[in-house]
C-alpha positions as CSV (number, residue, x, y, z in Angstrom):
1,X,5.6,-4.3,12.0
2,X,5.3,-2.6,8.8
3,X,2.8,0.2,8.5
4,X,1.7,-0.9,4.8
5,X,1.1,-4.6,6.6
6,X,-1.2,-3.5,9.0
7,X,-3.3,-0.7,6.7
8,X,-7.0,-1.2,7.4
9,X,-8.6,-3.9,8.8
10,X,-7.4,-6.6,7.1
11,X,-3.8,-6.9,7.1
12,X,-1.7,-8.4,4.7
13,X,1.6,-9.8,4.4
14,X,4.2,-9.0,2.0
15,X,4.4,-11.4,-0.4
16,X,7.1,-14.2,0.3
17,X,8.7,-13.4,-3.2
18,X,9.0,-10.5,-4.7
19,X,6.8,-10.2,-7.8
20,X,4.5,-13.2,-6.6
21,X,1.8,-10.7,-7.2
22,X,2.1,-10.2,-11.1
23,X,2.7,-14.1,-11.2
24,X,-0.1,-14.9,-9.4
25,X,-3.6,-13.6,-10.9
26,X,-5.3,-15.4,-8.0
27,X,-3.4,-13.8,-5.2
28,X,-3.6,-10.3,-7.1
29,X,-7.4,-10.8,-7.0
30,X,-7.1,-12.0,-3.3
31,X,-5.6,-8.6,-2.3
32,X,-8.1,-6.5,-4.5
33,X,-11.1,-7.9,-3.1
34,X,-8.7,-7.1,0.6
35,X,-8.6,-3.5,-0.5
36,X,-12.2,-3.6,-1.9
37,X,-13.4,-5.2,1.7
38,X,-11.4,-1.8,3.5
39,X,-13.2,0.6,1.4
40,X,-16.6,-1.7,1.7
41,X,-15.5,-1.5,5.9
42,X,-15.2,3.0,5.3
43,X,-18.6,3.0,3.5
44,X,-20.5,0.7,5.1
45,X,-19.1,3.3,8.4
46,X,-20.8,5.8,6.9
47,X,-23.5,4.4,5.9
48,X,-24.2,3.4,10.0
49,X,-23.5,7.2,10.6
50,X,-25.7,8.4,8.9
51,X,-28.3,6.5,9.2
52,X,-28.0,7.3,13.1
53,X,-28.0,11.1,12.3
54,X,-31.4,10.4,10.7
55,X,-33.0,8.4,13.7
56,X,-31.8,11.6,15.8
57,X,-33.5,13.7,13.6
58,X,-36.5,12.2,13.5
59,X,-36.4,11.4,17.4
60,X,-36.0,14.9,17.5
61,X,-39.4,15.6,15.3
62,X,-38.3,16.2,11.9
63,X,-40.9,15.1,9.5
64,X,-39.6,12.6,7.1
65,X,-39.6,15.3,4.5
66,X,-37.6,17.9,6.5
67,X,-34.9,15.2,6.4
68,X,-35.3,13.7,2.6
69,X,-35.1,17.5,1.6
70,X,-32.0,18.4,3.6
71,X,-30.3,17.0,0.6
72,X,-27.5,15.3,2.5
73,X,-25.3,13.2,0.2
74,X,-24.4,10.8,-0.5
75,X,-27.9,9.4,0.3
76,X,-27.6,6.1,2.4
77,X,-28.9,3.9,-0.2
78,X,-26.6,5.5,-2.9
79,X,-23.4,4.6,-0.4
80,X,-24.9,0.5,0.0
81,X,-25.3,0.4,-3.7
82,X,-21.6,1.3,-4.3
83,X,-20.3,-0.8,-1.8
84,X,-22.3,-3.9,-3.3
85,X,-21.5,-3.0,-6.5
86,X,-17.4,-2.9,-5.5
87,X,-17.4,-6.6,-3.4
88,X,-19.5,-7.8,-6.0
89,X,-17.0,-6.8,-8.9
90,X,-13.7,-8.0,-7.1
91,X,-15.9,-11.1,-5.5
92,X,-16.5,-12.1,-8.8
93,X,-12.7,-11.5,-10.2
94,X,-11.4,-13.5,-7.3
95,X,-13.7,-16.1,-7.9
96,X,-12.8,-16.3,-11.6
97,X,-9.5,-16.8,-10.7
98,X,-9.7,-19.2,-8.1
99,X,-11.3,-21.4,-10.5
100,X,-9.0,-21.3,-13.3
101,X,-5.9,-21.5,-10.1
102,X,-7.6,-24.9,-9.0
103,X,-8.5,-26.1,-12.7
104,X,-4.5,-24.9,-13.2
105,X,-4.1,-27.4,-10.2
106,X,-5.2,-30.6,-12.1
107,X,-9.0,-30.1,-9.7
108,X,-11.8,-31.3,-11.9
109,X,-14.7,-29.2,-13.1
110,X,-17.2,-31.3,-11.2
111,X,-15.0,-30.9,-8.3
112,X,-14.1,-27.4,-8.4
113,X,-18.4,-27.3,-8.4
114,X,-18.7,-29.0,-5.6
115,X,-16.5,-27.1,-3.6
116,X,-18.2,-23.1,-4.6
117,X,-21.0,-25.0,-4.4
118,X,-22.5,-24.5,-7.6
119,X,-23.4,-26.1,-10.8
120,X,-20.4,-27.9,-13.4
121,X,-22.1,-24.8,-16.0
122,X,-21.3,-22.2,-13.3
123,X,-17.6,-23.1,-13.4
124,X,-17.5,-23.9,-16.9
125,X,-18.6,-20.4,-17.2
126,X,-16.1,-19.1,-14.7
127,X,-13.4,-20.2,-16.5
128,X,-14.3,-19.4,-20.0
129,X,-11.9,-17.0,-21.2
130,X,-13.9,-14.3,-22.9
131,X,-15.2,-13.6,-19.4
């Protein structure tokens, strides 16, 4: 298999025609929020790693302050909040163009609520345009 198929941990096929990906807003956002769960995956890494180095440290007796004044960085709070930040940006692209991929479909507002599970506003919203 292909080495770009099977980069990170969540492969992805090719698509089945070629520019399917500049047709298809959904599917573009589908493999964003894929790239955006990869680098999510290599943060959220570090974030365990470091956050074991500390419980060494302090196992090993340094004060709370020793550690907060080593300076490492990023701190681990700092790598969390961009990881959020990043699913919650592509989360809410892909979602936005799911919506208007299903309402493209012929699926009903009330029905395209029911299955996010949220209200008819929340989609009306979703697939306002100015958004």
């Amino acid at each position: 298999m292909d080495d770009d198929q099977q980069a990170g941990p969540f492969p992805v096929p090719p698509p089945r025609s070629p520019g399917l990906e500049v047709a298809d807003p959904t599917l573009a956002s589908l493999t964003a929020l894929v790239a955006q769960a990869e680098e999510s995956v290599r943060l959220l890494t570090l974030v365990g790693d470091r956050a074991g180095a500390l419980v060494r440290r302090r196992l090993a007796g340094d004060s709370y302050t020793e550690i907060i004044e080593s300076k490492e960085r990023p701190f681990i709070v700092e790598v969390i909040t961009t990881a959020m930040a990043g699913m919650g940006e592509v989360g809410g692209q892909y979602r936005r163009a799911q919506a208007r991929a299903l309402r493209a479909e012929g699926v009903s507002v009330p029905d395209i609520a029911r299955l996010f599970g949220v209200s008819r506003q929340r989609v009306s919203a979703l697939l306002d345009d100015r958004v």
